[in-house]
N, C-alpha and C positions, 0 to 999 in steps of 0.2 A: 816799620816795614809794612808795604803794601804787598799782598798779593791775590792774585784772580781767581775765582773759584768758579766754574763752569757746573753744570748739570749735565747727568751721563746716567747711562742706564741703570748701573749699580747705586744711583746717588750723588750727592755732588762731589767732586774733587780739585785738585789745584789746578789751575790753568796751567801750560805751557811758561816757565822761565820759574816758577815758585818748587821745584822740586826741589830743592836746598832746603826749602822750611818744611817739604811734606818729606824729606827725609832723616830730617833731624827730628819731627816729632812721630816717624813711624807708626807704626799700627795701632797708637795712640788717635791720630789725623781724624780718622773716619767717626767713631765714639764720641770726640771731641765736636765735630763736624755737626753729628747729629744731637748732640746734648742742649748744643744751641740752636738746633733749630735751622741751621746753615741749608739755603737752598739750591742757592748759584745760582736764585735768577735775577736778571739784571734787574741794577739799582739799588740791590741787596747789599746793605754794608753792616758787618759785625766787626765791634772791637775784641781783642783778647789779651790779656795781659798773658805777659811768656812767661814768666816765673823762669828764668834763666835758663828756657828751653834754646831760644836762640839768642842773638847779642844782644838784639832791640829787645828793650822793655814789651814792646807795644807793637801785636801784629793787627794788621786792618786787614780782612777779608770784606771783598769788593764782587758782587756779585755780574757775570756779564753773560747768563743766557748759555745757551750750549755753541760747540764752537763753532759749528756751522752756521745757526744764528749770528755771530758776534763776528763775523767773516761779511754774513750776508748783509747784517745792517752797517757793517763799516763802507763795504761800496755803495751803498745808499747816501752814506752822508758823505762821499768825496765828491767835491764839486765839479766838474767835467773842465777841463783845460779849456781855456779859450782862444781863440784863432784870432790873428789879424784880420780887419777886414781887408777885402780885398779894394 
């Protein structure tokens, strides 16, 4: 299981669509989060073995920036449509 870990005021947290695994491991997440050192900033990849916290053996936290960042540089890297010439 992959999921997105952003930076936010209070620290880093799940991204947007990973609330299933930050709610299955509860107020456990944050402790966890920071024990290893977890920053959310892009490029940032931590393994974690679930110990039967969720189905996956094995969650990948993926760091991607905060999410206005990770908005801001995704239309940076979309290529602009191109036009027929005329």
């Amino acid at each position: 299981m992959v999921v997105g870990v952003v930076t936010g005021p209070s620290g880093p947290t799940v991204a947007p669509g990973g609330q299933d695994v930050a709610k299955a491991y509860g107020r456990k997440l944050a402790p966890l989060l920071s024990a290893l050192g977890v920053t959310g900033k892009a490029g940032e990849t931590v393994k974690v073995p679930t110990s039967g916290t969720i189905s996956s053996p094995m969650l990948v936290l993926v760091g991607l920036d905060s999410p206005q960042q990770s908005v801001a540089q995704g239309s940076k890297t979309t290529p602009e449509p191109t036009r027929p010439s005329p």
